[in-house]
Each structure stands twice: as C-alpha cells, then as structure tokens.
C-alpha positions as CSV (number, residue, x, y, z in Angstrom):
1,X,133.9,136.2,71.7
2,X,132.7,132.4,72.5
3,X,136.1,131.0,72.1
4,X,137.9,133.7,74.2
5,X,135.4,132.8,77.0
6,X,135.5,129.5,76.5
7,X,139.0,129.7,77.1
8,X,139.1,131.7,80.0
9,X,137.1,129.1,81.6
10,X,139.6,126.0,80.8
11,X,142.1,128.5,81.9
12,X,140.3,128.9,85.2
13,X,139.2,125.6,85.8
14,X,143.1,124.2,85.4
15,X,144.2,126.8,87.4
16,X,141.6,125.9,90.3
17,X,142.1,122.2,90.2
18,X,146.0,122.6,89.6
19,X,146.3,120.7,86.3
20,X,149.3,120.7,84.5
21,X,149.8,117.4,83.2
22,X,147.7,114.2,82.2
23,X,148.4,112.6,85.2
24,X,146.8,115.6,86.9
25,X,144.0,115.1,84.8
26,X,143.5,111.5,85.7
27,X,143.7,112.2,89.8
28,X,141.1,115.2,88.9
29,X,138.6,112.9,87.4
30,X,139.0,110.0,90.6
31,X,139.6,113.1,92.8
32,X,135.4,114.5,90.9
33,X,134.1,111.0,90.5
34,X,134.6,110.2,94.4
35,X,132.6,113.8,95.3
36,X,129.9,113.0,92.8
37,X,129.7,109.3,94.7
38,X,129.3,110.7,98.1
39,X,127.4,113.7,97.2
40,X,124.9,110.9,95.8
41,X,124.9,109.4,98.8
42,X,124.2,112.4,100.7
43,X,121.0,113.3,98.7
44,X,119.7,109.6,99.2
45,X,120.0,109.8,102.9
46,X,118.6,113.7,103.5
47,X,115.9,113.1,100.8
48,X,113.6,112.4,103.7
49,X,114.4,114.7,105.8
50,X,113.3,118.4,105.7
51,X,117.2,119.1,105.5
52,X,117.0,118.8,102.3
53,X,115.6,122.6,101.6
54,X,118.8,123.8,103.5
55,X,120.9,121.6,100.8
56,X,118.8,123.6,97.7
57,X,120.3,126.5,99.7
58,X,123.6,125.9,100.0
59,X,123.8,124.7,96.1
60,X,122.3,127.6,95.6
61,X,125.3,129.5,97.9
62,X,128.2,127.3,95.7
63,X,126.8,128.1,92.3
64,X,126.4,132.0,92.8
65,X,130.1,131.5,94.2
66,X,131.5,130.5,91.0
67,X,129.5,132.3,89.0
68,X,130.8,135.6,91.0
69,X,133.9,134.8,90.6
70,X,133.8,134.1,86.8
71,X,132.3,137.4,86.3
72,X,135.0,139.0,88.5
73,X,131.9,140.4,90.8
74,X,134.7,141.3,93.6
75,X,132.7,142.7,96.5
76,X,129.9,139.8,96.1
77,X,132.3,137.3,95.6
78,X,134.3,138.5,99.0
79,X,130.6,138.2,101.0
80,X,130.2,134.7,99.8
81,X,133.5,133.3,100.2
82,X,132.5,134.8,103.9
83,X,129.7,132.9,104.3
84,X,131.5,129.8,102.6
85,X,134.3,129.7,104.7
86,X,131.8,129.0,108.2
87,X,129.8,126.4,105.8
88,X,131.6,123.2,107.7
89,X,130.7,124.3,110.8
90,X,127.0,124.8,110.2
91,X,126.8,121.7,108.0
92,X,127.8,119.9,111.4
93,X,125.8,121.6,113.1
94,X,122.1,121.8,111.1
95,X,122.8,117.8,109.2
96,X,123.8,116.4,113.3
97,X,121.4,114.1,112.8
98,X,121.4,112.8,109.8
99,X,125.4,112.3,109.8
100,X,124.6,110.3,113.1
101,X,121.9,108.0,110.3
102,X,125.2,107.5,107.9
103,X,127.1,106.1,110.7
104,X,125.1,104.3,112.7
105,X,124.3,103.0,108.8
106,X,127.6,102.2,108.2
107,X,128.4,100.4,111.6
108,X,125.2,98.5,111.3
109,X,126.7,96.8,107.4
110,X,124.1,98.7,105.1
111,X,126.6,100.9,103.5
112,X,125.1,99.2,99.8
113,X,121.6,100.6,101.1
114,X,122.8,104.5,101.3
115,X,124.4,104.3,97.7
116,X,121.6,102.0,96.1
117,X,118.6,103.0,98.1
118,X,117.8,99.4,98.3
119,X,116.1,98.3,101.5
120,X,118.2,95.8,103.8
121,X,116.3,92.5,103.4
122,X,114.5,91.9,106.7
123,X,115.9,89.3,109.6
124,X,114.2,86.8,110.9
125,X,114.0,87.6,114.5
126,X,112.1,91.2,112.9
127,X,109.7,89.8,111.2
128,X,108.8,87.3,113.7
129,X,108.1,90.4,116.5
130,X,106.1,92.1,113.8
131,X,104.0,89.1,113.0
132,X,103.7,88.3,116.9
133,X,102.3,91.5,117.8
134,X,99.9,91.4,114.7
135,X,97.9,88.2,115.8
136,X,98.6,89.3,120.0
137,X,96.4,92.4,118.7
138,X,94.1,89.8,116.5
139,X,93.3,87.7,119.7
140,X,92.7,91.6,122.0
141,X,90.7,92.8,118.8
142,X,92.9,95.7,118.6
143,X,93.0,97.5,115.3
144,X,96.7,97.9,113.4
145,X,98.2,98.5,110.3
146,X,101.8,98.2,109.9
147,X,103.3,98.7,106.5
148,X,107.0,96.9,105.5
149,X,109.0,98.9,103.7
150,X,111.2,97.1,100.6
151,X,113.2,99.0,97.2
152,X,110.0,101.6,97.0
153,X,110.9,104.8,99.5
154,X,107.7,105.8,101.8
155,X,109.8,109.3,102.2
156,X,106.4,111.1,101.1
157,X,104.4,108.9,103.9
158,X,106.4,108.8,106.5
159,X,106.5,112.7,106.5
160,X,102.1,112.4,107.5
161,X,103.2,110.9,110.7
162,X,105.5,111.2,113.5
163,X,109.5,110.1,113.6
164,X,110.1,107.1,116.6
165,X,113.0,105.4,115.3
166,X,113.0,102.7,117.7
167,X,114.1,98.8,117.4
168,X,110.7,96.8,116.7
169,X,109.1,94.4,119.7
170,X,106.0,93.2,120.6
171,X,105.4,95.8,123.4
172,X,106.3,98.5,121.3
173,X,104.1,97.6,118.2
174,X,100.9,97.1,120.8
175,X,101.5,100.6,122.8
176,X,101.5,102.5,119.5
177,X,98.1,100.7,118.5
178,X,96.7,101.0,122.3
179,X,93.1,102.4,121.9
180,X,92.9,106.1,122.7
181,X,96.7,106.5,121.8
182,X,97.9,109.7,120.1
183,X,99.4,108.1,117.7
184,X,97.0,104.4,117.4
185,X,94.9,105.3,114.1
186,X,97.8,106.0,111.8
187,X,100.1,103.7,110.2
188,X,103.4,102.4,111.5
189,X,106.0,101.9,108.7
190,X,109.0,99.6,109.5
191,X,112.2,100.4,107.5
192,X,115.6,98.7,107.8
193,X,114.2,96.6,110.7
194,X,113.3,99.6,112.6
195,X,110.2,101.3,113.3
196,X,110.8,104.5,111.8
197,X,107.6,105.9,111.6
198,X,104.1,106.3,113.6
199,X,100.8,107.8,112.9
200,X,100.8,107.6,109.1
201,X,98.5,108.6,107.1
202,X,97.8,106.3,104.2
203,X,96.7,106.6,100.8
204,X,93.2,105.1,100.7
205,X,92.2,102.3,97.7
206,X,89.0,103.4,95.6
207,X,88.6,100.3,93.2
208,X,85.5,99.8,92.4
209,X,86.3,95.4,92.6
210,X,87.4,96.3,96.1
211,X,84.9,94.3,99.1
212,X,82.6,97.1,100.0
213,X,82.5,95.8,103.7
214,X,86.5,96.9,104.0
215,X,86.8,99.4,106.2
216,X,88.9,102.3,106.1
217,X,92.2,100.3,107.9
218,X,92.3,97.7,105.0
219,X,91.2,100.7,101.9
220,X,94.3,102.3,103.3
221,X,96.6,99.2,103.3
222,X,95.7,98.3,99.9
223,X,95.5,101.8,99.0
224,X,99.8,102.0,100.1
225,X,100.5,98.5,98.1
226,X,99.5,99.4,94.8
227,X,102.0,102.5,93.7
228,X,104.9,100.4,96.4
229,X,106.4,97.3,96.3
230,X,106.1,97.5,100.8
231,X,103.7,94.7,102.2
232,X,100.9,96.2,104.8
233,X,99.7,93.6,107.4
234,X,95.9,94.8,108.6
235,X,94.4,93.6,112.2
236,X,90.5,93.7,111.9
237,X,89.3,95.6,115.2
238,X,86.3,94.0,114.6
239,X,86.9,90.1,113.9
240,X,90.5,90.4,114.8
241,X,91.7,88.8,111.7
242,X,94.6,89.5,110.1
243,X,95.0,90.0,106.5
244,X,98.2,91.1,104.3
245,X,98.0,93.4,101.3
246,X,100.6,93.2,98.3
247,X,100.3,94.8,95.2
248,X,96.9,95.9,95.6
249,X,95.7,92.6,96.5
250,X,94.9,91.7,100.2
251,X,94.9,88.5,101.1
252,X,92.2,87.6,104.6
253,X,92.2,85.9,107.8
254,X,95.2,84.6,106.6
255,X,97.2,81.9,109.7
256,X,100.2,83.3,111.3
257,X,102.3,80.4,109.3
258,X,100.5,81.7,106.0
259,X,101.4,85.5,107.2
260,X,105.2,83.9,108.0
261,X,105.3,82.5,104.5
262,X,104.5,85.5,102.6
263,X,106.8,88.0,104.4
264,X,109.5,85.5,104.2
265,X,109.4,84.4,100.5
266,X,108.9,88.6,100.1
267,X,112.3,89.5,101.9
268,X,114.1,86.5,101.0
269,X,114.2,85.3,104.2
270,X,113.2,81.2,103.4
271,X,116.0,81.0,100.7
272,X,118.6,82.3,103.2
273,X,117.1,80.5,106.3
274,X,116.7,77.5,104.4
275,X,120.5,77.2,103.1
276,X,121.5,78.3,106.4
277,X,119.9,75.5,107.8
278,X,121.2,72.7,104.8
279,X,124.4,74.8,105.8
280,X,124.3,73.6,109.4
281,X,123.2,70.2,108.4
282,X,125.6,69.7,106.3
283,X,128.0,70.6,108.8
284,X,126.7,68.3,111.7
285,X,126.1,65.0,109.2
286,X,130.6,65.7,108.4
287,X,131.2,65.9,112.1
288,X,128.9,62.7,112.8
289,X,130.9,61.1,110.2
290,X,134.4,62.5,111.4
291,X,133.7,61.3,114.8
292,X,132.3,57.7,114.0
293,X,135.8,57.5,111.5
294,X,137.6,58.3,115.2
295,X,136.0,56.0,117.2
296,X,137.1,53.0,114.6
C-alpha cells in the first residue's frame, strides 16, 4: 500500500512539473532552488510586518490545495483552485507596501541585506546627523534615546512604537524628542540609515551592578544592548550628557569625538573612511608627481 502511494505521488509530481528526462530534472531543481531563494527573501522582508499572518494563511491555502488534490477531494479542490486563481491580484494588493520596501531596497544597493538580513553598514553623513542632534539636545537638556540598529533585528521593538520611515536629520531627530510630543518618551530606532521607528518601548536593565542613580532613559538603553548587538546613544534631560550603551555596558558623558569614535569603529566606518582617504592621497601625491614630471 506505501509503495503504490508512493508512486502515485512521483507519478504526480512528474506529471505537474513536466519531467521526462534528466535534463528536466536539472531545470526543475534551478527552476525550485530560485523559489525557495526568493520565497526566503520574502519572509525576511514581511517578518516585521503584521503581513506576515496573511502569509500563514495563504501557506495554509497552498498546502490544503495539494493535499485536495492528492486525495482527489473534487468539489474542495475546485473552491480552492477558485480562490487561488485571484491570489496575484490580492497579493498586490494586501503586500503594496512591502513590495514598494524590496524595491526601493533594491534601487538603494542593499539587495545582500534582504537575502542575509545583515544591516547596511552606516554612512558617514548618518551618523554624523544622529550624533549632531544628540549633543544639540545635550546643550537644550532635552531627553533622547536613539537606538542603532546592526545584524540583530529590533522587529519585536519596533512593533511597541509607531512606523515614520523618514531619512534621519537633525530637525527631525529634535521634533520627535520635543517635550510634550506624542511620540518624545519612547525610543527612536534607526535602521538602514533611516529612522524607521518612533515611540519605542524598550526593554529596561535590572542588574543589580547597574548605577542606582540611572534613570529609566539609560535602564532602557542598556536594557536593549544586552540581548542586541544595536548601540543606544542616551541624552541625560537632567545634566544633558550623553552616554552610549553597547553590550550592556554604557559608557558616560562621553565627548562628541569619543561618541564619533565608537559608532565609527562599530559600523566600520574609520576603516573605510580612512582608506578612502589614503585612497585620495594616494591619488593627489601621483598627480603632484605627474605634473612636476611635465613641467621638466
């Protein structure tokens, strides 16, 4: 009985995918192994999102499709292939935005960052906004925490606060942490140079080691740094310092060089600035030389 539907099943699945010889078996396995690539993809990009219910649904849909049809469930099978057959045009419709994320993705060079889930290492020009707001709100004694996200996803975070997806500048970052602001208490979390996220609610640090005078603000950023690999720069509302927490360890009243140095070395940002700028010197020393050589 095993081996009769074991063999109906081969049967069926060469039938489906139209093999006949081992050439067809080779384009099958590219043909699967493609799918399987971009289906990975697709769960990496709609695990934050609370699209990702609708996909359990839809697998859901697919699996009881086949399974109908195996077991030759005819009037089932007919309602599904029904529903299956509009499934393109509501996937277009309900996933709108988050096809619009794999694009813009894509145009913006971190295609690597939807297949690996790695983080795009952070530029420069980011950084430096982020780090100029911080010690602009130090010198107005305006509480912030902003949390940089690296390889660790902050999906389960980021879902506690409110979506702004905006480019990051020094107006921006002070408005969201403007006293009496909706959103000014919570977290903001910068991924992929963005700020992505607003009013986050943090997990808070309960070490005993941990300085009892902390307040809630720097509990919270530490609190984040310990199960991530993200940095969290903190503002002090009250002294106006700024300290930066990584790893559970948060380092205080730390100078904006000191702040620039950490961020840097922890995004990669002084190797690459650094041969960039051996790069360029390189480059003017040769056309010094070139043009001394010319004027003999």
């Amino acid at each position: 009985m095993f081996k009769v539907s074991f063999t109906n099943i081969i049967q069926y699945l060469s039938s489906y995918l139209g093999i006949e010889n081992f050439w067809d078996v080779i384009k099958t396995i590219i043909d699967i192994g493609l799918v399987a690539l971009l289906f990975f993809a697709l769960m990496r990009i709609l695990r934050d999102s609370r699209a990702w219910q609708i996909v359990k649904g839809i697998i859901i849909i697919l699996v009881v499709s086949i399974a109908t049809d195996l077991l030759g469930l005819t009037t089932l099978s007919y309602i599904i292939r029904m529903i299956v057959n509009v499934l393109p045009v509501l996937l277009v419709v309900i996933f709108q935005p988050e096809i619009r994320k794999a694009l813009e993705s894509m145009g913006n060079g971190r295609l690597k960052a939807v297949f690996t889930g790695v983080r795009a290492p952070g530029e420069a020009a980011t950084l430096d906004k982020i780090i100029e707001a911080a010690f602009e709100m130090g010198e107005e004694r305006t509480g912030a925490l902003i949390v940089l996200e690296r390889n660790t996803n902050l999906g389960e975070i980021i879902r506690t606060g409110t979506i702004v997806d905006a480019e990051v500048s020094v107006p921006l970052l002070k408005l969201l942490f403007y006293p009496n602001t909706p959103l000014h208490d919570g977290a903001v979390i910068i991924r992929q140079q963005m700020v992505h996220a607003a009013g986050c609610v943090l997990p808070l640090c309960a070490r005993a080691n941990l300085r009892q005078s902390l307040g809630t603000r720097h509990r919270a950023g530490v609190g984040v740094s310990e199960n991530a690999d993200c940095l969290s720069i903190i503002v002090s509302e009250e002294t106006g310092n700024v300290s930066l927490a990584q790893n559970g360890i948060i380092s205080e009243n730390l100078s904006k060089e000191k702040v620039k140095e950490i961020v840097y070395d922890a995004f990669d940002i002084g190797k690459n600035t650094a041969s960039l700028r051996k790069g360029k010197s390189q480059t003017k020393s040769r056309n010094k030389a070139q043009s001394r050589c010319g004027r003999k």
